[in-house]
N, C-alpha and C positions, 0 to 999 in steps of 0.2 A: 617463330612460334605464332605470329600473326599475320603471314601469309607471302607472297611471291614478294621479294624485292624487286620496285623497277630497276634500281643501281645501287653501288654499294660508292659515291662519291661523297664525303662527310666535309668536304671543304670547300663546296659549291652552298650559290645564296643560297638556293632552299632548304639547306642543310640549316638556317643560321640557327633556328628553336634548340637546336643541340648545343652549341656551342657560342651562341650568341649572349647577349646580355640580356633581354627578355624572356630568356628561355633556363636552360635549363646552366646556362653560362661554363663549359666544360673549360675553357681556354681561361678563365678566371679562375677554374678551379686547379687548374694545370701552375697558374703561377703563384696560388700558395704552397703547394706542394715544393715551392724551390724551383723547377724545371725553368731552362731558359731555350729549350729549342724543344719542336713538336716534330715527330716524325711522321710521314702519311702516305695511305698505300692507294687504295683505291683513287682513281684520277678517271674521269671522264672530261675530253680536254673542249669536248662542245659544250660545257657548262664553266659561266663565269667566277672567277674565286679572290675576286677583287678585295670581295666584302669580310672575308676573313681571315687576308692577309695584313687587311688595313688593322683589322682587332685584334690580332697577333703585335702587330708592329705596336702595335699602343698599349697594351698588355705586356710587353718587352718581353718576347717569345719569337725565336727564329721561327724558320720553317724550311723543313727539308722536305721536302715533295717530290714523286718518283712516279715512273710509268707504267701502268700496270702490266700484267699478262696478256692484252691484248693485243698488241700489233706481234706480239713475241710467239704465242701458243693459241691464242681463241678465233683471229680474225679468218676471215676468207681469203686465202694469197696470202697465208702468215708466215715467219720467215725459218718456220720449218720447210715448207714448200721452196722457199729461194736458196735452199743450202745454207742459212745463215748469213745470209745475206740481208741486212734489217731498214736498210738505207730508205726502201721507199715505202715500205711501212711505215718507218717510226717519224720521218720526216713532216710529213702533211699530220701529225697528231702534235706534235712537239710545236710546229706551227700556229697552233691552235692553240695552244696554251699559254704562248706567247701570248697572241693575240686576247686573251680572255682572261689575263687579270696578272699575267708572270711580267709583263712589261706595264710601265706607265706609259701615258700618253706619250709622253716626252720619249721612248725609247730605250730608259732606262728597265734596267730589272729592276723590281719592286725589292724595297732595303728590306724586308720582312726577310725574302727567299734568300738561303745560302747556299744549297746544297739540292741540287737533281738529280737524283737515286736512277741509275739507264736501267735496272732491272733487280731485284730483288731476288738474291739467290741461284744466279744463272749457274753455276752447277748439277742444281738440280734440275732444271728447262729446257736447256739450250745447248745438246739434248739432253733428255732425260738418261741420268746416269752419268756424265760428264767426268763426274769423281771416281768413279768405278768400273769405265770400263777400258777400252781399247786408247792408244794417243789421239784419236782422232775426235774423239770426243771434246777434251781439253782444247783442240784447235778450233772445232767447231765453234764452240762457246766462248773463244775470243774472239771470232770473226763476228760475231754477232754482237759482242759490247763495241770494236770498233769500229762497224759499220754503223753501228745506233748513233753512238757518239759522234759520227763524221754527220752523221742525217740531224743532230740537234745544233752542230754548228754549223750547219748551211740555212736552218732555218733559222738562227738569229741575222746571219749573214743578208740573207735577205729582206729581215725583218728593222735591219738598220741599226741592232743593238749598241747603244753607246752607254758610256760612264763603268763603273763599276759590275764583273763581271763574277755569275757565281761560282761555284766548285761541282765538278762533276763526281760521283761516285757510281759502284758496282759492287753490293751488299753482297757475300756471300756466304755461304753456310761453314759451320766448324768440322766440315768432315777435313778426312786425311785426303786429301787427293794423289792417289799412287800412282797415273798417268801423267800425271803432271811433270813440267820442265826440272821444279824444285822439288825433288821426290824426298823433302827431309825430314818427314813422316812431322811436322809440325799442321794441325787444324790450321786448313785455310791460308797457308802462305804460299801452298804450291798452285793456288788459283792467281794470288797476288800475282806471281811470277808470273805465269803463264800467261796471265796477262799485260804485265808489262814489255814482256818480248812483243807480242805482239802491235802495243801500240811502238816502238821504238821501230819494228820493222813489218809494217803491215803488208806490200808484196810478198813478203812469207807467208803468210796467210792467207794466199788467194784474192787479197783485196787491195785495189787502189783506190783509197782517198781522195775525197776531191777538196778538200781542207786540209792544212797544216794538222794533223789530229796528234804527231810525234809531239807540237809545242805547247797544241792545249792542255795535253797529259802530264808534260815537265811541269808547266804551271797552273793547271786550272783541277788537280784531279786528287782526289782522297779517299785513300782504304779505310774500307768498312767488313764488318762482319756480325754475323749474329752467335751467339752463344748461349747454354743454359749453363755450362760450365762455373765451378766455384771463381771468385775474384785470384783463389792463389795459381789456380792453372792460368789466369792471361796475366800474372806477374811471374809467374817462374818458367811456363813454358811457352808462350806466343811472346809476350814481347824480348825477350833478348835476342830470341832468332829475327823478327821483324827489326831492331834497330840497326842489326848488323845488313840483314838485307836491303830494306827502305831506309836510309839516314836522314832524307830529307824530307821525304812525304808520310804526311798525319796521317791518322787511321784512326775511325772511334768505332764501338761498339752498337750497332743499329739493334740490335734486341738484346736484351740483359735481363736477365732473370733465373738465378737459381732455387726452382723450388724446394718448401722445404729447408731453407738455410733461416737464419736471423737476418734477416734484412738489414736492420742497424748498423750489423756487425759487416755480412758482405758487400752492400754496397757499400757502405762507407768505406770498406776496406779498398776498392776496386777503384775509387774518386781520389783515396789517398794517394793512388800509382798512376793517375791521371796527373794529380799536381807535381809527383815528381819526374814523369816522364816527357819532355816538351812534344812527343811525338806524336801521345797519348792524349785525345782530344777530351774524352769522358764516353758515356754508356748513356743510352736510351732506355729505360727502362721498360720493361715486356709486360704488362701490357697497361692501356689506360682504363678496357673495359673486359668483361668475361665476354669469348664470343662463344653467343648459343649456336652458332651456326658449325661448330666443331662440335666431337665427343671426345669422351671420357678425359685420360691427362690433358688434353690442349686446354680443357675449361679450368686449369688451375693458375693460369698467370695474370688473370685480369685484376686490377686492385679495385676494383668495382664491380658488385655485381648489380642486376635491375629490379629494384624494391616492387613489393607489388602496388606502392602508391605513385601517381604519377601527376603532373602536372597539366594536364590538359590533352591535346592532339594536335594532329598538324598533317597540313597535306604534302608527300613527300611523291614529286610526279605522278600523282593523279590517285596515288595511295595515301589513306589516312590510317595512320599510326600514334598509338599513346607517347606520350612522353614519360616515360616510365623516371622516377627519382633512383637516382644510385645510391647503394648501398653498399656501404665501406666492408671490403673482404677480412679474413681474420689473419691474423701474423703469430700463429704462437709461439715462436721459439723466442719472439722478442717481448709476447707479454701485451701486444700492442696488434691494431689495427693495421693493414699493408700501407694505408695512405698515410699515416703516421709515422709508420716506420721511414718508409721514404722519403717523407718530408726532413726527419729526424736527419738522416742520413742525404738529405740535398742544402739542409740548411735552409727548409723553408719555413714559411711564417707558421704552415699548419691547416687543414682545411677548418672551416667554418661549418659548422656540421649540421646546427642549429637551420643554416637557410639551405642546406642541399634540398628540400622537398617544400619549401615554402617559394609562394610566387615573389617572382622580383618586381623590383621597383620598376624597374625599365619595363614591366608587362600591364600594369594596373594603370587605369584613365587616370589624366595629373588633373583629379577637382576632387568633392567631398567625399565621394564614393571608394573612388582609389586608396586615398586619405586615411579614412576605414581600414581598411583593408590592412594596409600595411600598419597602420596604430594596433591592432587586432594579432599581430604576429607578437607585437610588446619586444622587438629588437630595436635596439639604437642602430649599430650598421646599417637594418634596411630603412631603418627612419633613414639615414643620412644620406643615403641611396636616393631615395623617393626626393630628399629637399635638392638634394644635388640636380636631379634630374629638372624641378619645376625650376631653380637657378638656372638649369640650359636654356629652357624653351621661354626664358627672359631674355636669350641672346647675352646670356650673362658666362659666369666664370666665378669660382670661390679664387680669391686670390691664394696667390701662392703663399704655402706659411700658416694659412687662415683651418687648417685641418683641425685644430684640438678646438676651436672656438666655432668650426660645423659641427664638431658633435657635440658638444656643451650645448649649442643653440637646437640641434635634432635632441636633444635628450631630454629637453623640457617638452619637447611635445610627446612623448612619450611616458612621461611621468606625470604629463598633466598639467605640468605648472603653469604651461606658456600658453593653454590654451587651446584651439581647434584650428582646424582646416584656415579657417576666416583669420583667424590669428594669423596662422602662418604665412596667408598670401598679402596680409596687410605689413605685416613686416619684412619681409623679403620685397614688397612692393616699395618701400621708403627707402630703398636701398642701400642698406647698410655699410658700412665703411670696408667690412671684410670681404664684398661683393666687386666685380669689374664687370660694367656693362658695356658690350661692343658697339658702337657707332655702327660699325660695320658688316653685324649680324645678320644673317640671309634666312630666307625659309626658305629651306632644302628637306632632302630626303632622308628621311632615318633610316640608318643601318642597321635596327634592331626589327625590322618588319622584313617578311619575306617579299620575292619579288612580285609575286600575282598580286597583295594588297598596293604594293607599290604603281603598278600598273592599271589598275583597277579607279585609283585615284585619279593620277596623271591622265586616264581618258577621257575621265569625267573635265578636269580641269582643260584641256584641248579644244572639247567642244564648246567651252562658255570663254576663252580667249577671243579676243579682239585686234590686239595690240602686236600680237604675234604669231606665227604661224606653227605648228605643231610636224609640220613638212618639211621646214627648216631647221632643223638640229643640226648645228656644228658638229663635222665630222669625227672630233674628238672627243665628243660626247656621247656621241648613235650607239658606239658598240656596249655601253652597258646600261642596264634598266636604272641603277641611281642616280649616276649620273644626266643621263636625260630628265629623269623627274628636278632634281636639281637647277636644272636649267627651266624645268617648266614652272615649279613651283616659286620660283623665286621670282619670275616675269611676271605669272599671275596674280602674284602677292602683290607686286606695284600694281599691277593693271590697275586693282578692285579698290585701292586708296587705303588698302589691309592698316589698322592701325593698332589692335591688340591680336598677337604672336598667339595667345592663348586661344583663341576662339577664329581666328583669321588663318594659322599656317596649323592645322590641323590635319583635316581630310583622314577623320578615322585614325588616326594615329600614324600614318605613313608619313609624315610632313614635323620637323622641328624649325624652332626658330634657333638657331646655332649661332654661338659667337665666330669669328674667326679663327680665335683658338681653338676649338673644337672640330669645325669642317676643315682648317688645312691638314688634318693627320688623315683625312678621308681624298684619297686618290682622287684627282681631277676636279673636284667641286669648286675650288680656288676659280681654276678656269669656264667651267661650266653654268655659274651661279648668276644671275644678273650683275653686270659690272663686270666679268670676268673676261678673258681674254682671247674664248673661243669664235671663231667665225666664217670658217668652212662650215660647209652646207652639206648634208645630203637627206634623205625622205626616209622620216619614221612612221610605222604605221601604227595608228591607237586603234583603239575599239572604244566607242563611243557609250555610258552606261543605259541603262534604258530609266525611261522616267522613272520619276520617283524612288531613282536608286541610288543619287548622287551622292558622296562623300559628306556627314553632318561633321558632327567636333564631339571629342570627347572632353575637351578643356571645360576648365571651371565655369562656373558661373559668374555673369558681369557682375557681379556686387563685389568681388574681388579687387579689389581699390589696385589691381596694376593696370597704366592704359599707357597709352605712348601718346608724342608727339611729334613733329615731321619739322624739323626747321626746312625753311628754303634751300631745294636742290640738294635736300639730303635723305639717304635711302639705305636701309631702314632706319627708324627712329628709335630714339632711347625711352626703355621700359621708367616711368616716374611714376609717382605714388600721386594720387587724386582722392576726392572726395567725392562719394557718390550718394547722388541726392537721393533722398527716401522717394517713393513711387508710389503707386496707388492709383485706383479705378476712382473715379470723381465722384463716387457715392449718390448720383444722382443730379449734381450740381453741373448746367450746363457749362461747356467750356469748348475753346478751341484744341484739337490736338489730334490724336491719331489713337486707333489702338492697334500697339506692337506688341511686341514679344517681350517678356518678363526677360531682364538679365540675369532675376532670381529662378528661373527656374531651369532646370538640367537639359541640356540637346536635345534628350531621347525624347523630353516631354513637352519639350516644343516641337518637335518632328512628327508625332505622333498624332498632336490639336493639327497639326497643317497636312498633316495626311487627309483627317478628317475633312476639314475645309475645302479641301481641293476635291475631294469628295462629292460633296454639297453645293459649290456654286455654281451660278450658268450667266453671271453676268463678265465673268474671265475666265482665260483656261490658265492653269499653272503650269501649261507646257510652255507659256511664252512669256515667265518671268524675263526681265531685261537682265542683262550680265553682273550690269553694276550690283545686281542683289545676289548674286548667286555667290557661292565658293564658303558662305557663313549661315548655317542654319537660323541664327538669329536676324538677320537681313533678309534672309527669303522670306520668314515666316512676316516680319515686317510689312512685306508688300502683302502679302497673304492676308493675314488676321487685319489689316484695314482696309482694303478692299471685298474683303467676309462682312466687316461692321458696316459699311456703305450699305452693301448690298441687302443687308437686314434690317435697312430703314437708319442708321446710325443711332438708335437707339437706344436708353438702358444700358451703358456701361457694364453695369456690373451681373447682365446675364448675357449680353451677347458680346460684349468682350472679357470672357471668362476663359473659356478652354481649359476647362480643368485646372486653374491657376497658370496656364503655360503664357497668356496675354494679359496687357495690363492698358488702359488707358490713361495717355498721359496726355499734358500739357506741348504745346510744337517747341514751346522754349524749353522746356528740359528736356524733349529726344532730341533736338536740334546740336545738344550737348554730347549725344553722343554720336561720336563720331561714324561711327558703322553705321549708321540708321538713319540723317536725315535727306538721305535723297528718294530711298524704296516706301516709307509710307503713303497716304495722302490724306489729309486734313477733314476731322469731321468739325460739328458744333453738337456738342452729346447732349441731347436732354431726358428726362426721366420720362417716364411712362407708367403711369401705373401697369402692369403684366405679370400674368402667371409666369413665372421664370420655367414652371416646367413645360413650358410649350411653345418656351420660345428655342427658335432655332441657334445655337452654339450654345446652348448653357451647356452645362457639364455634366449632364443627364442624357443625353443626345452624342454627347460623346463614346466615342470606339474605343472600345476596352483591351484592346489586340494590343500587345505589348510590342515593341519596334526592339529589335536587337541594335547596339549601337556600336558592341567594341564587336575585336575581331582577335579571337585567340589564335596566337602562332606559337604556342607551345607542342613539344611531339618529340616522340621518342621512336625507339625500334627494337625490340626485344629478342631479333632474330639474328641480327649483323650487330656483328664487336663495332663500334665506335671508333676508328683503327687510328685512335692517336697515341702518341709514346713521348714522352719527354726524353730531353737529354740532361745532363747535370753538369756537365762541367762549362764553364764561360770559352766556348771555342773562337769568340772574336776576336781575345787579345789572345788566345793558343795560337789562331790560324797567322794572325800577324805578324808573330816572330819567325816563319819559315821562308827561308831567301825564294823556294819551289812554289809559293803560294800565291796565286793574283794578288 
């Protein structure tokens, strides 16, 4: 409804707004609902999907990920053209996938991914009509899942895949296939058949394998099928013919949805024949979202549809789309909402309904503003959210155990009692007994920002390195955008002597300061991070930003009594609670010092006075700040606002180091205190002047009124493409375990 798709890939970074934790969090909302595995259709295997397997796996949600229709029906030289023959289609795609977030560095498959769907309803594809027409159909359509299949294991083959190995599958439709080997008029098992001959004897089917594909099949492979069918037809009429047929190989339900039934009643029914059948993995539920991009009946399985209230935009390949908020579809036979029901009927917690259309915590600036924002919703969860998150970017951790005493502690700021913003970062700054701060906390790259912010930072941060080269990325790092940033941010961070997380690993919010606990569940950052263990080499290319366009801070303001310390040879330092001296323009009163940047006053409105400055002076240019000041809005402005006051005669304090309250002149012995700040000033002697302040140069009359945009919303939705994710219900890890046929 809102115009061309560039792709319909939902599990790639730029997707993250959808399903991300800043965004509109779909994978959070998948695991209140119960669900413990994600099904997903759309795949384009030249985009990375690192970043959503990682939030899956930590969200404690599988992922079953499958190849699309393209190398099978869309491509150029597709393997309708090769007689079905898929091998070198599907091979250089599968590769790719590998390569772009299905493998870790280390080689392994990613513990997220279980299941790689070769084709999704090949019955009806490959060719078209396979179930209905001549035998040749059915044979064709098995050459082509075990050519596919032999082309994904040559490309782990030479992708060096080690450790743990996933399950292969071949979804297909609940028709009766009557050409089929197993003509025993049972939905969907005379495809099973037909394809099990096949892999057991593939020179029967015209093709020689150049992989063991007969041994991956015995142990690596699982029947699936889709159905709308009630739960009593796949207990009384699919599985007793499937247990006699397959005895040893699982089979779950890739789409499930009977419209029009009670949900409570059929799926729960269908979950109960799950627990009692070891064979019987569980169902995926059909669907996660309504897709507009179908008509009439198909628009009835989404348990979601797209409110017309949305959370923002986002740019999705070069296209900007709302983030439309979902809206819970109805269930009447149960009396209940579908996502209700389902939950009901998965044994989950339940959605949270209240924050489906309210911003998250992980989207709002972590200082007073944000603060707002989220006090202004008057929810305890997304208070506990927001405190949660300003705990990360302390390079901290709520101890384990410590959950009913975060939210006792979030619920006073939300009732009031405890206080404000200022409250909150003073106490959390003194760090509390229920708190663990990491020694060995890095500033790295947030997974909740898309990749272009991410990038966008990191080039800014490349061009003001010193210490390292941005040409030099470890080759285990090159191939994905967070990883790089990780490596760069966490260099840069030492470089600049970075000593508060909050205002220092920022960069627009692309940048946290993450305990250990936090970034080891985040694929490669362990190795990638300053300290870490990467050290092959090869050449990354940045884009450098153009002036005045560099990365500020959305973090708090310095009056927030958290600051660090550095012992000897140690990197990064622990978040401590300090005391911050009161400030002030010297009212006239000659004195030695500088005039800086206010700690009291916000990024935007210290960005804003130095935009102006840089403006106005001719005795510096601010294109050739030194490094040491760069990477901290508060540091540049620094050099800025007291080379401004130089240049103004040093003068009257309290007009020409004013800037709108963004500057403040102080004493050398109290900025000397702070640590970010006493290398970028330089030293005046202020004396007073009698002066019309309105005509002197930097009062706050003379100031530019042009407001500086300083966050960056990655919220965004699609109102035209289903969302194409599906849960599954039953726990298939300890199912797939007990099968002697199973990797």
């Amino acid at each position: 409804e809102e115009g061309w798709m560039p792709q319909d890939d939902w599990f790639c970074n730029e997707a993250v707004p959808l399903w991300g934790r800043s965004g509109r969090g779909d994978l959070r909302v998948m695991k209140q609902l119960g669900a413990n595995m994600v099904r997903l259709y759309g795949n384009n295997p030249e985009n990375d999907h690192t970043n959503f397997l990682d939030e899956a796996l930590e969200q404690g949600i599988s992922v079953s990920a499958g190849m699309s229709d393209f190398p099978y029906t869309q491509m150029w030289g597709n393997c309708i053209s090769t007689d079905m023959n898929c091998f070198t289609q599907v091979k250089p795609l599968y590769a790719q996938n590998l390569r772009n977030g299905f493998l870790r560095p280390d080689g392994t498959y990613h513990p997220a991914l279980k299941y790689m769907n070769i084709l999704n309803e090949p019955d009806l594809k490959v060719p078209a009509g396979a179930d209905t027409g001549g035998p040749e159909g059915p044979v064709k359509m098995a050459r082509a899942l075990l050519s596919a299949m032999d082309a994904m294991l040559d490309a782990e083959m030479e992708a060096g895949v080690t450790g743990p190995l996933i399950n292969f599958t071949a979804t297909f439709s609940f028709a009766i296939c009557a050409a089929c080997l197993d003509n025993s008029g049972v939905p969907a098992l005379g495809q099973m058949a037909q394809l099990d001959d096949a892999m057991l004897n593939p020179e029967k089917y015209g093709y020689t394998p150049k992989n063991d594909v007969t041994a991956a099949y015995k142990t690596r492979f699982t029947h699936s099928f889709n159905t709308a069918s009630p739960a009593t037809d796949v207990k009384n009429w699919f599985l007793p013919a499937y247990t006699i047929r397959f005895p040893t190989t699982p089979v779950y339900i890739g789409e499930y949805h009977r419209v029009g039934a009670n949900q409570v009643e059929d799926v729960g029914l269908v979950l109960s024949v799950a627990q009692q059948n070891p064979l019987f993995l569980g169902v995926s539920f059909f669907q996660y979202q309504v897709a507009y991009w179908k008509t009439g009946s198909e628009r009835d399985f989404g348990m979601f549809a797209l409110s017309s209230s949305s959370l923002g935009t986002f740019d999705y390949f070069g296209t900007t789309f709302n983030l439309y908020c979902l809206e819970p579809q109805p269930d009447d036979p149960s009396a209940m909402d579908m996502p209700s029901a389902v939950a009901n009927a998965y044994g989950g917690s339940g959605i949270d309904y209240s924050a489906l259309c309210q911003r998250s915590p992980e989207a709002v600036a972590l200082n007073a503003s944000g603060y707002s924002e989220i006090l202004a919703q008057g929810s305890i969860p997304q208070m506990v959210g927001f405190v949660e998150r300003l705990i990360h970017h302390m390079g901290a951790i709520a101890k384990p155990g410590a959950e009913g005493t975060l939210q006792t502690f979030s619920q006073g700021f939300v009732d009031g009692s405890s206080g404000g913003f200022e409250d909150l970062a003073s106490s959390l700054g003194s760090q509390p007994s229920w708190i663990d701060v990491d020694p060995h906390a890095k500033c790295v790259a947030s997974r909740s920002v898309q990749p272009s912010t991410i990038e966008k930072a990191m080039a800014w941060a490349c061009s003001q390195a010193t210490s390292f080269s941005c040409d030099d990325i470890p080759s285990q790092c090159a191939g994905n955008i967070y990883r790089v940033a990780d490596y760069v941010f966490s260099r840069y961070y030492k470089e600049v002597g970075a000593t508060n997380p909050l205002t220092d690993c920022s960069f627009h919010g692309a940048a946290v300061f993450a305990s250990s606990v936090l970034y080891s569940k985040w694929t490669g950052t362990s190795h990638c991070a300053e300290g870490g263990v990467a050290t092959a080499t090869t050449r990354a290319s940045t884009t450098a930003w153009a002036p005045g366009t560099e990365p500020g801070t959305t973090a708090a303001p310095a009056t927030m009594p958290i600051t660090t310390t550095v012992a000897p040879g140690t990197e990064p330092a622990t978040p401590i609670a300090t005391t911050t001296e009161a400030a002030g323009n010297t009212g006239g009163v000659a004195s030695h010092g500088g005039c800086v940047a206010s700690r009291e006053a916000q990024p935007d409105s210290v960005q804003q006075a130095m935009d102006w400055a840089c403006s106005q002076v001719t005795s510096f240019s601010c294109s050739e700040i030194p490094s040491e000041c760069m990477g901290s809005t508060y540091r540049t402005a620094d050099y800025v606002f007291s080379r401004y006051f130089r240049e103004a005669g040093g003068v009257n304090p309290n007009v020409n180091c004013a800037f709108g309250g963004a500057a403040v002149f102080v004493s050398s012995e109290l900025y000397a205190k702070w640590t970010d700040s006493s290398q970028c000033p330089i030293q005046d002697v202020a004396a007073p002047i009698a002066q019309d302040s309105t005509t002197t140069l930097g009062s706050s009359t003379e100031m530019a009124t042009t407001a500086v945009a300083t966050t960056v919303t990655t919220t965004s939705t699609l109102a035209s493409i289903q969302d194409a994710t599906t849960p599954i219900a039953q726990d298939s890890t300890t199912t797939l375990g007990s099968s002697t046929e199973m990797a």
